[in-house]
C-alpha positions as CSV (number, residue, x, y, z in Angstrom):
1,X,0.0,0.0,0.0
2,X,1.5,3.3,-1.2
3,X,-1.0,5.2,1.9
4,X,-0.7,4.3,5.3
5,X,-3.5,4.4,7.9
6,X,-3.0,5.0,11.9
7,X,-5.7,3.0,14.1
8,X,-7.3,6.8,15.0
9,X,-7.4,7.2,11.4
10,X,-9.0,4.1,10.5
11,X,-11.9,4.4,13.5
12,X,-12.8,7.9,12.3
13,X,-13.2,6.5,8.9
14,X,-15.3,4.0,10.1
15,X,-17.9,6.1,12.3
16,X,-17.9,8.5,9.0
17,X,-18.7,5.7,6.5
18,X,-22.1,4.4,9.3
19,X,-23.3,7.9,8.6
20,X,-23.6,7.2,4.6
21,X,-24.5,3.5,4.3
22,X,-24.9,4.4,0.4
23,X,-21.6,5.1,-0.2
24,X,-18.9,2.0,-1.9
25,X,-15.3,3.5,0.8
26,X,-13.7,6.6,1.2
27,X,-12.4,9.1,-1.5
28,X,-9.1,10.7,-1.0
29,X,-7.8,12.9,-3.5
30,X,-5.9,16.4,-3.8
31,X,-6.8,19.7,-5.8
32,X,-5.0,22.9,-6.5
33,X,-5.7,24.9,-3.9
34,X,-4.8,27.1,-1.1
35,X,-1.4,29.5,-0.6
36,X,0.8,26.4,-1.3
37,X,-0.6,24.5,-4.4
38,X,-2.9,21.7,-3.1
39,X,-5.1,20.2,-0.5
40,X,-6.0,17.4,0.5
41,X,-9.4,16.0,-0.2
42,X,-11.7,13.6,2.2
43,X,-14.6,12.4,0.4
44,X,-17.4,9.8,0.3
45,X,-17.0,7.3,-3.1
46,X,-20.2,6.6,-4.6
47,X,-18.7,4.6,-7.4
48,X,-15.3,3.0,-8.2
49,X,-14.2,4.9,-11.6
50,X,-11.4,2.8,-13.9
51,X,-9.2,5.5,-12.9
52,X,-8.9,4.7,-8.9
53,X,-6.4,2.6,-7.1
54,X,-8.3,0.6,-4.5
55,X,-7.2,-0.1,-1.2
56,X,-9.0,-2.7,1.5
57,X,-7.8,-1.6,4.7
58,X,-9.9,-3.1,7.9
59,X,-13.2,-3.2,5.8
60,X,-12.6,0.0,4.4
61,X,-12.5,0.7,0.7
62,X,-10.4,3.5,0.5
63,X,-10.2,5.0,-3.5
64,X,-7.1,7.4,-4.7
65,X,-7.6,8.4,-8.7
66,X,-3.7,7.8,-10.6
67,X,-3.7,11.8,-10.8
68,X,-3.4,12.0,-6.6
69,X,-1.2,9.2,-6.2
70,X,1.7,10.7,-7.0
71,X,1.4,13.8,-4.6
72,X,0.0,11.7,-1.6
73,X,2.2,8.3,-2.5
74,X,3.9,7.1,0.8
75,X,1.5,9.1,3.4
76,X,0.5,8.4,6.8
77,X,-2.8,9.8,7.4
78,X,-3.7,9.9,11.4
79,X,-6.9,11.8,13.3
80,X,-6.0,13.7,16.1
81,X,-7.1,16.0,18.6
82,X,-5.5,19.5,18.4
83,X,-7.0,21.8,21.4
84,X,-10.9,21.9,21.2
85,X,-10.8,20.2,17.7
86,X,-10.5,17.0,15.6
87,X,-8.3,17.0,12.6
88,X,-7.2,14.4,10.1
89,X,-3.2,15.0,9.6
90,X,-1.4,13.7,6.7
91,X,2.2,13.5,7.2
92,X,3.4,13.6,3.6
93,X,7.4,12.7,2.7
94,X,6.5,14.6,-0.6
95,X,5.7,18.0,0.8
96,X,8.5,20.3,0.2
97,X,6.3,23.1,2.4
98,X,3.4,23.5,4.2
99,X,1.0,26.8,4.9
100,X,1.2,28.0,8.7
101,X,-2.8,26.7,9.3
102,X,-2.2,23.2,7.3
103,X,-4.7,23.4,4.9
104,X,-2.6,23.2,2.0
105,X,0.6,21.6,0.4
106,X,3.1,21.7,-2.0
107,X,5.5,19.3,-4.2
């Protein structure tokens, strides 16, 4: 697996996914955004398209399209608690710099 998932990140997933039983796994992706070139993107999959990598990972179907992988290949992505609020982090070895709040990336 070219993503990696801590056990926070992984129970978070799961209490999102009870929330939408229509939806086929997780959707994580990134887009041009932000003051650093790209965000990360969380999403419900309602489909598999011929363009996603699939990933089991405890029951979860987690779906990355071959544009993403590149950016987000090699990631650990963890949910943690950061003062009154919960956050998913992604520590990504292909970040080169990060903006001061987190919300965005670049390569």
């Amino acid at each position: 697996m070219n993503i990696t998932f801590t056990d926070n990140a992984i129970k978070r997933f799961k209490q999102n996914l009870e929330k939408k039983p229509d939806a086929v796994g997780l959707r994580i992706s990134i887009k041009a955004t932000g003051c650093n070139g790209y965000a990360y993107i969380l999403d419900y999959a309602s489909e598999v398209n011929q363009t996603d990598e699939l990933y089991k990972v405890s029951d979860i179907s987690i779906l990355v399209d071959q544009e993403s992988l590149p950016y987000i290949k090699g990631t650990e992505i963890d949910f943690v608690d950061e003062g009154f609020n919960q956050v998913f982090k992604f520590k990504n070895p292909n970040a080169t710099g990060e903006c001061g709040c987190g919300e965005s990336f670049s390569v």
